[in-house]
KOLVOMI-945610 format. One record per residue (C-alpha): residue in three letters; chain; x, y, z. Coordinates in steps of 0.1 Angstrom, whole numbers, plus 5000, padded with zeros to 4 digits. Layout:
(ala A (X Y Z)),
...
This chain:
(unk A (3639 6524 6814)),
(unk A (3613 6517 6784)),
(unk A (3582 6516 6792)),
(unk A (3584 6527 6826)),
(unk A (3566 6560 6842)),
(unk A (3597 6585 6851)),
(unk A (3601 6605 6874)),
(unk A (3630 6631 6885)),
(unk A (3636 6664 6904)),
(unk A (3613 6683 6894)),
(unk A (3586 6663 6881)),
(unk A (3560 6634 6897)),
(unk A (3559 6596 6880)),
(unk A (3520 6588 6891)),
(unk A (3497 6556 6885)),
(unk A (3458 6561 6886)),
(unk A (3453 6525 6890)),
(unk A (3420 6511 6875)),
(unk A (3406 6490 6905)),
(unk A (3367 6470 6901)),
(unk A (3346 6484 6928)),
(unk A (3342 6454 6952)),
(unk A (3310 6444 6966)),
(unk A (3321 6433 7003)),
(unk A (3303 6421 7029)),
(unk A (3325 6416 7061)),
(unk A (3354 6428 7077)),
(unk A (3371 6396 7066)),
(unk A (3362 6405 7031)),
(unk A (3377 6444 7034)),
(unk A (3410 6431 7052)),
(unk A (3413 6403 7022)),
(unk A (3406 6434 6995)),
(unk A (3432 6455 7016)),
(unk A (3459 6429 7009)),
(unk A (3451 6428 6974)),
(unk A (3455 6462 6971)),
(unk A (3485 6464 6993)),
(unk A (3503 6436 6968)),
(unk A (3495 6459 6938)),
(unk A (3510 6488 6947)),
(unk A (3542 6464 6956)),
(unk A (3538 6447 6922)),
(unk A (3533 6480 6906)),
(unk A (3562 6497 6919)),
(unk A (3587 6463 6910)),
(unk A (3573 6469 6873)),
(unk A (3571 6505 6870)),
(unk A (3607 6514 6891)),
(unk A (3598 6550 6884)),
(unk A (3566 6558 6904)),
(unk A (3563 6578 6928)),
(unk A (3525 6581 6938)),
(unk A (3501 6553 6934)),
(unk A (3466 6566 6928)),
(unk A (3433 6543 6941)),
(unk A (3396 6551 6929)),
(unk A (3365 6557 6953)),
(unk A (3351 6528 6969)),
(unk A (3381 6503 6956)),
(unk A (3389 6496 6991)),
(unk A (3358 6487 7012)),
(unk A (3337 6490 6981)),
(unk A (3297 6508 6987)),
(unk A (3277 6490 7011)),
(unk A (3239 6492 7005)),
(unk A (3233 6473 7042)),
(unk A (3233 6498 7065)),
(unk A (3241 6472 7091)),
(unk A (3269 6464 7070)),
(unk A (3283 6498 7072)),
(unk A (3286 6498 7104)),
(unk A (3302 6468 7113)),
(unk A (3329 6471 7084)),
(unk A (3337 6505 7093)),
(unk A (3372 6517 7106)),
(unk A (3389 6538 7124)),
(unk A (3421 6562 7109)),
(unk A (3445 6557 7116)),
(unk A (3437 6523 7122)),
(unk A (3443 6484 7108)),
(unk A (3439 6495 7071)),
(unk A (3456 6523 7072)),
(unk A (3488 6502 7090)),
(unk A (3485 6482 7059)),
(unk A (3487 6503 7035)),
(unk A (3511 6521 7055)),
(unk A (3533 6493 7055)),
(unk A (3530 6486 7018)),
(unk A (3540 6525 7007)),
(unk A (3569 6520 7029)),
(unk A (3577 6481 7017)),
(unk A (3576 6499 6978)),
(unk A (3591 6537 6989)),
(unk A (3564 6550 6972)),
(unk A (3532 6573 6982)),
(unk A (3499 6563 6980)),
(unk A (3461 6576 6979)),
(unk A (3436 6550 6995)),
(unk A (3400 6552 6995)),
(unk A (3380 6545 7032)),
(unk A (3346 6542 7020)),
(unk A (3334 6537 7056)),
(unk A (3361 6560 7085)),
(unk A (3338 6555 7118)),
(unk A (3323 6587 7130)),
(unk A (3334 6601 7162)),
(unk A (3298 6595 7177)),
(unk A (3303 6561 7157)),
(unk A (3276 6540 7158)),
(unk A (3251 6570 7161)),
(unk A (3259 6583 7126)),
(unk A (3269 6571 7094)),
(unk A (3308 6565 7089)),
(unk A (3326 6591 7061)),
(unk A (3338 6586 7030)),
(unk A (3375 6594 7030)),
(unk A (3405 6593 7013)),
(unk A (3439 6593 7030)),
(unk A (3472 6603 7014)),
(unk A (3501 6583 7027)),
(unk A (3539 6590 7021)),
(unk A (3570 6568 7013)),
(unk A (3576 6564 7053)),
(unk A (3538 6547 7057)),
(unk A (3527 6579 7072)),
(unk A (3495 6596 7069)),
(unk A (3501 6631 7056)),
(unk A (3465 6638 7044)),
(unk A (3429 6629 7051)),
(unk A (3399 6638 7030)),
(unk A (3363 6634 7039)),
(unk A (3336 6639 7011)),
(unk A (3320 6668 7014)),
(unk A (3289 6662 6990)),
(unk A (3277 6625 6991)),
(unk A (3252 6616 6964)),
(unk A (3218 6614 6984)),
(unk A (3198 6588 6987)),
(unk A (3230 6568 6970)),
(unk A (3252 6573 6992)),
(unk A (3242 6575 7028)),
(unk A (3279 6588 7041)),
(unk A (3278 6617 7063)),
(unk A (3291 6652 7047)),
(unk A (3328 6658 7056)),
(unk A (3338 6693 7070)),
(unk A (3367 6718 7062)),
């Protein structure tokens, strides 16, 4: 297969996709940005047969919103909508997937700020790992801290 990532037994064919940080505004806009994403790891996978895991940067998904207003009402929940998507696109392509949730709702949601997480999802659209940033960037970043 020339030109394709391999992968076999004992090793791991991974993609760090390069993804544009999106400035978004709306829930319509993160849902349209979640398609996208979702067709890319499906086109990926059709051109590069041998990838296993599909890697996605910080803040590719709901990109970083400044609005505080904004951060709320784009916020989700995990699982949840986005995480069905993508869900359904690592199973669609039989391939895993790390997604970035610049925005999971607190549990005392709307009283603090959301998280910044990352969720690992398998081949079967599963979540099998969920990562909330332990050290935002203050004043940058006005997620709150994740725990262990």
């Amino acid at each position: 297969r020339h030109g394709d990532i391999s992968s076999s037994d004992d090793t791991v064919g991974v993609c760090v996709f390069q993804y544009p940080m999106p400035r978004l505004h709306t829930n319509e806009d993160v849902i349209n940005n979640t398609k996208k994403i979702c067709d890319i790891v499906k086109g990926t996978k059709m051109g590069l047969p041998g990838m296993d895991l599909i890697v996605f940067p910080e803040y590719s998904t709901m990109g970083i919103m400044y609005d505080r207003d904004e951060m709320f009402d784009t916020a989700c929940s995990i699982p949840g909508p986005l995480t069905d998507m993508f869900g359904a696109a690592c199973k669609d392509a039989g391939v895993w997937g790390v997604f970035s949730l610049t925005g999971e709702q607190h549990e005392e949601h709307p009283k603090k700020n959301p998280y910044n997480t990352l969720v690992l999802i398998n081949d079967q659209g599963e979540i099998v790992q969920k990562y909330r940033k332990l050290l935002p960037w203050t004043p940058m970043e006005g997620w709150t801290p994740g725990n262990l």
